[in-house]
N, C-alpha and C positions, 0 to 999 in steps of 0.2 A: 391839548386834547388828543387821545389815539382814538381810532376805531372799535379800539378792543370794546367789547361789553362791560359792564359793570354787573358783579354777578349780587342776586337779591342781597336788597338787606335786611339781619336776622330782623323778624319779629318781634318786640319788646312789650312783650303780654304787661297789663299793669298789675293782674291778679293772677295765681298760679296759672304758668301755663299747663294747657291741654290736648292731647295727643287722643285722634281716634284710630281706630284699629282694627283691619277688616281681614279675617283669615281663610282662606280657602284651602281646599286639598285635604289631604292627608294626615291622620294625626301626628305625623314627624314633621308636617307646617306645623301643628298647634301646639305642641314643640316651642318649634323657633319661636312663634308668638310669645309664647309664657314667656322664654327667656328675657324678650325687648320689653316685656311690657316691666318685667322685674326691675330690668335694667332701670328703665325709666322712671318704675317710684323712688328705689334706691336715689335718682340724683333727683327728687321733688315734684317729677311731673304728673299731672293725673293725667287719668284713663277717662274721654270723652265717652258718653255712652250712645253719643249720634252725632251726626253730621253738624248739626247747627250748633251744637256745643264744645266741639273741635276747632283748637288753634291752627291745630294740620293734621292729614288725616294719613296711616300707614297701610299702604294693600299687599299684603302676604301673598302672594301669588303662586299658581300650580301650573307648571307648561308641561305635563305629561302626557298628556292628549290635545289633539286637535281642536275638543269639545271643550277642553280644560283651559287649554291658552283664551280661548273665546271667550268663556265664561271670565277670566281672568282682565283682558283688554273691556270689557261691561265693566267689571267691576270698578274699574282704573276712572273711565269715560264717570260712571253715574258719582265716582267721589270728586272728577274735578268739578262736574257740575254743579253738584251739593255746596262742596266747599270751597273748593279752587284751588291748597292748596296740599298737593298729594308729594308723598314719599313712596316709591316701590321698591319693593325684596324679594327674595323668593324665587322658586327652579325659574320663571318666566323671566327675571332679572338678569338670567345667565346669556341672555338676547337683549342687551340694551337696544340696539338699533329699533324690534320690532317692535319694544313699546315707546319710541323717543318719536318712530314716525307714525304711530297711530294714537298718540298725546304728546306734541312737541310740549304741552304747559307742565308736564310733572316737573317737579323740583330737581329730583336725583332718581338713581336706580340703582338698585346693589344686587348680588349674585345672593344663592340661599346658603343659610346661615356664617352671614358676613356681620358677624354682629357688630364688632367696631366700625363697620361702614356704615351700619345704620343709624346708629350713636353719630356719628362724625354729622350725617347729613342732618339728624335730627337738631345736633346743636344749630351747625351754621345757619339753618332757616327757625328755630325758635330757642331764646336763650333760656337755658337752665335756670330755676331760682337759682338765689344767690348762696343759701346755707340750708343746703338740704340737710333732713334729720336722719340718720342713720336706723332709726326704727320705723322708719316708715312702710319698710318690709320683712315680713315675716320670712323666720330663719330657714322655711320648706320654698319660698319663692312664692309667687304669685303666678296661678292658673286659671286655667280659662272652664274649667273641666268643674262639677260639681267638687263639694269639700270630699264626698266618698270614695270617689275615684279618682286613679293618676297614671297618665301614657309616664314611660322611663324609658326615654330615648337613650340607648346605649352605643350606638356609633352614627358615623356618616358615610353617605357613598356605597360603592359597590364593587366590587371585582369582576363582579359574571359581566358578561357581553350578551345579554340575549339580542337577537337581531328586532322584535319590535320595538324596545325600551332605549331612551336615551337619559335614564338617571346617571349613569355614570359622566355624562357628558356636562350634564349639568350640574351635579354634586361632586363629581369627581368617583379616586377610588376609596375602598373602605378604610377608614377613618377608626379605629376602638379605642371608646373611652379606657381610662384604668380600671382594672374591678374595682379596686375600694373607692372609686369615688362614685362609681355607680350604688352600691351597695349601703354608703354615707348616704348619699341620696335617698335611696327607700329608704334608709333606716329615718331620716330625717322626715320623709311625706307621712308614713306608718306616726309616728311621735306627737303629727298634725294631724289625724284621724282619718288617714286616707286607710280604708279597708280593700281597696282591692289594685294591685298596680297590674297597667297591662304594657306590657315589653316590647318596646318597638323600636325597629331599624330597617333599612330595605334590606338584610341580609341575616334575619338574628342568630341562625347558625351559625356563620363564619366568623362570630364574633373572637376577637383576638388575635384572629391568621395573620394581620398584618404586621402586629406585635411579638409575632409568634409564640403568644403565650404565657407574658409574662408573667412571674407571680406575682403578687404585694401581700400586703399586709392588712387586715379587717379585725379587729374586735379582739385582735393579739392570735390570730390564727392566719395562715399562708393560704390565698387562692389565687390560682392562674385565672390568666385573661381570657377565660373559654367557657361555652355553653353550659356544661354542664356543671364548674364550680359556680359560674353566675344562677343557675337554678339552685344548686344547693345554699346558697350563702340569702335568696330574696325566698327561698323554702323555709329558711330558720326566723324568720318576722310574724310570721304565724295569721299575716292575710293572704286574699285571693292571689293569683300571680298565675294571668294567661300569657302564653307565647304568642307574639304574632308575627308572621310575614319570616315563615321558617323556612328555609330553603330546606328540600329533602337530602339531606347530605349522609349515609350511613350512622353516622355519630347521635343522629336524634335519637334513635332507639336508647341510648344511654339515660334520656330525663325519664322514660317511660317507670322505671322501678319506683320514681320519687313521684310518682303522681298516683302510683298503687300503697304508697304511705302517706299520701294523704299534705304532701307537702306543697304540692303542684296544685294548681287546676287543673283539671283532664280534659282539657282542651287545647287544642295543635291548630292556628291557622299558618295552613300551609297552601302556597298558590302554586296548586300541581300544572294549572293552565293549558295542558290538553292531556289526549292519551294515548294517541294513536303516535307511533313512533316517528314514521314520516313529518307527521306537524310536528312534533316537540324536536325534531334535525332541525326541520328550518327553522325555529324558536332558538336555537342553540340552548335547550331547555334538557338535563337529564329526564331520562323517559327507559322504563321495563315496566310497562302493564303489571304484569305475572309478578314482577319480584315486588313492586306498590304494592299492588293487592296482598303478596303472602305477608307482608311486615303490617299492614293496617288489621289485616286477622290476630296478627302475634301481641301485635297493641290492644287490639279488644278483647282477646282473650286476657290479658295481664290486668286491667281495667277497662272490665266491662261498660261502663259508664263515660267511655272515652268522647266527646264530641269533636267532630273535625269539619273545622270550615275552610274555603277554597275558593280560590274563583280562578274562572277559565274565559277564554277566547273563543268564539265561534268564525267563521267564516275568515281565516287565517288563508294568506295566498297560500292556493293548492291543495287545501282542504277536500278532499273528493267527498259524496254521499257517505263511502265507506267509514274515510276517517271520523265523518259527525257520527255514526253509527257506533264506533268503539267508544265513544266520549257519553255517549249516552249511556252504554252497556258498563263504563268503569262509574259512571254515579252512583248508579242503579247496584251492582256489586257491592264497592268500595260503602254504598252507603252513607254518601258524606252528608253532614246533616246539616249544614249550612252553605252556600255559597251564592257566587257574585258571578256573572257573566254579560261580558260583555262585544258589542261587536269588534269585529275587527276596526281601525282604524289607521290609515297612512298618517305615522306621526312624521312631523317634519324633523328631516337630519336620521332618522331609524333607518340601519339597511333592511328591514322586511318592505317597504317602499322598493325598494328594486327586484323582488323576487317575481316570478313568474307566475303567471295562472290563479291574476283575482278573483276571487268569487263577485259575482253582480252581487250589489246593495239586496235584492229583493231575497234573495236566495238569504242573504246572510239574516235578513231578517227574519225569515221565515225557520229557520234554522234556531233564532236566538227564541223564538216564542217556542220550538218543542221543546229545546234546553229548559226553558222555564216549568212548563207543564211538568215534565218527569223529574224534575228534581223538587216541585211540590207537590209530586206522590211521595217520593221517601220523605220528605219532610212529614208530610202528612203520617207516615206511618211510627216515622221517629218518635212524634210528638205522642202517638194515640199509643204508644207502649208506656209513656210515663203515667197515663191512666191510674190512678190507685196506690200509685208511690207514695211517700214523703219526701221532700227535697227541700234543701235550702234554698234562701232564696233574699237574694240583696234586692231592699226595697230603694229605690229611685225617687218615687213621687207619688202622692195623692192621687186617686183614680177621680179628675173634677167630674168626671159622669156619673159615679157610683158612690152613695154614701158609704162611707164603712171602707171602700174601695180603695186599692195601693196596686200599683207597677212596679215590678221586680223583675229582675231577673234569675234565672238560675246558675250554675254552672256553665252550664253550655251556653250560655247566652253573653256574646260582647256586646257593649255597651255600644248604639246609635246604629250598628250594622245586622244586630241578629234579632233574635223575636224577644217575647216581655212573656211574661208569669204578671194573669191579674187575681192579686188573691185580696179576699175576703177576711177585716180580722173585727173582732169586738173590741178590741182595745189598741189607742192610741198610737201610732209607728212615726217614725221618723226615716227621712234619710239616710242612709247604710246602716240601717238595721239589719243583720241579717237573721230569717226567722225560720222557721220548720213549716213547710204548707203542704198539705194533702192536696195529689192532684186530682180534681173531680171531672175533667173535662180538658177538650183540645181543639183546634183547628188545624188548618195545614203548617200553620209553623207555631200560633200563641197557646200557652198554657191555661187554665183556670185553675183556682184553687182556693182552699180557706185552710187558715192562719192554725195549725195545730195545736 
């Protein structure tokens, strides 16, 4: 006999085992989700749909924020409860210690997208059937996301250093996939009826840099590892295809032609996250008011119909009256028609935590309620000019309050973050349908309309 432990022994399900799956964060977590849960039918296992139906249970985890880790170590606590007996992944993962002494019972921990670690811990605590069937998953993978739509995570990681963010700490630096297998891939969700891909990575701009650009090979034609052959190559599939989480880098101006041909979606989420230059130095964030402002005119002028959502930081150490005043006045201008704000917060391990001249909590709240009000005036105005259009509009789901009734979206509108289109049709719709709707009506951010 030693002292050592004896570590669990696997589980030995008598009927398929069952794996539940709880994801938080970002749609680059639901991402890594799809991936594991793919993995996991590919070798036999299903997808538990609750706690009591779980052999073990997997918690995808977000430590981006303070409020995130929180919600994360909840999430952790309410599965061992449930079930007792948990696997964790995810940016929070990249902290084993903080979630081993706030759940010494979890099984294992693994960093975000570690996918063979979580394969590995998944065996050791539940054994795989014995002769899994190889069509048990579909050639597009398995997602968590309606059939209509599909996130296309194109790299990991990050390069920038802003001083609030600690993704690269935790992801590391940026990571790009190859274009063609990016490209295989939408071609491959497109083939499975996904009608709209939306593009994500923490950096989608810099896509390639690390690679510097490599070319490959698609469909018997040459594209480099970079922004704008990746919009031209997922432009030629002939569905939706929004940018998201675009770093303003000069080079974006370049998609702008292919969304005036109608290749693109005419929508940029870009997280400009302040605008006053003083904040966007200590953000380590590129920042010119003037020169933003004349490139989003030159954008609207090219495609008028351009939508651009954003989110930003209020009460940033140091922030003076002043600076919330310019952040207000670039909305307000700029005209952005969607965005996100939120407070400041000292993330743990960020150097904005050492910077000087916090703003008081109250201030900063008071600060995020004007942010709010004046960007649902332009919102409000955004929407009231769609008035009398006709616009597309990808149906979503049944409106269960309104007979006759469907939720869509338009253009401008990303899925779970932006506003809905409720339109009116006499005949039958379906999920990603996309249909022609008169706008008859508006609020500060949702559309109305009936089915043309």
């Amino acid at each position: 006999m030693t002292d050592t432990p004896l570590a669990p022994a696997p589980i030995r399900a008598a009927k398929t085992p069952k794996v539940g799956i709880v994801s938080l964060g970002c749609p680059k977590a639901l991402v890594d989700s799809e991936r594991i849960i793919t993995r996991l039918r590919a070798e036999g296992y299903q997808i538990a749909p609750d706690y009591a139906g779980a052999d073990l249970v997997l918690v995808n985890t977000c430590g981006f924020l303070d409020s995130a880790r929180d919600e994360s170590l909840a999430a952790i606590g309410e599965a061992i409860e449930a079930n007792g007996k948990v696997i964790v992944t995810g940016c929070l993962g990249a902290e084993p210690d903080v979630i081993q002494r706030a759940h010494p019972k979890v099984l294992a921990v693994t960093g975000p997208h570690q996918y063979e670690a979580v394969m590995d811990a998944v065996h050791t605590h539940l054994t795989p059937p014995h002769n899994p069937h190889l069509d048990l998953v579909p050639e597009s993978g398995l997602r968590l996301t309606p059939r209509h739509y599909a996130y296309l995570k194109i790299s990991e990681g990050c390069n920038n250093r802003c001083s609030f963010c600690i993704i690269p700490k935790l992801r590391g630096d940026l990571v790009s996939r190859p274009i063609h297998h990016v490209l295989t891939e939408a071609e491959k969700l497109v083939a499975a009826g996904v009608m709209e891909l939306l593009v994500i990575s923490q950096d989608t701009s810099a896509y390639g840099l690390d690679i510097r650009y490599k070319p490959e090979t698609w469909r018997g034609a040459e594209y480099e590892t970079r922004f704008l052959d990746l919009a031209r190559g997922l432009g030629s599939l002939g569905v939706w295809t929004r940018m998201h989480y675009v770093y303003p880098y000069p080079h974006v101006d370049n998609i702008i032609p292919l969304m005036a041909e109608g290749l693109i979606t005419p929508y940029l989420d870009i997280p400009f996250q302040h605008a006053s230059a003083p904040v966007l130095k200590a953000m380590k964030r590129p920042g010119n008011q003037d020169k933003v402002l004349a490139r989003i005119a030159n954008w609207r002028r090219d495609v008028p119909d351009l939508a651009i959502r954003s989110t930003f930081i209020v009460g940033f150490p140091g922030e003076t009256d002043q600076d919330f005043d310019i952040l207000l006045d670039f909305i307000r201008e700029a005209k952005i028609d969607r965005a996100g704000c939120f407070q400041y917060e000292n993330v743990a391990h960020a150097e904005s935590g050492k910077l000087d001249n916090h703003v008081p909590a109250e201030l900063k709240e008071e600060r995020w309620h004007r942010f709010m009000e004046a960007q649902a005036e332009v919102s409000a105005a955004r929407a009231a000019a769609q008035v009398g259009k006709t616009l597309d509009v990808i149906i979503d789901e049944a409106d269960d309050q309104t007979p006759g009734g469907w939720i869509g979206r338009s253009k401008a509108d990303a899925p779970e973050v932006d506003a809905v289109v409720y339109v009116a049709s006499k005949s039958a719709l379906k999920s990603g349908d996309i249909v022609r709707a008169r706008i008859t009506g508006a609020d500060d951010y949702d559309l109305y309309g009936d089915v043309a």
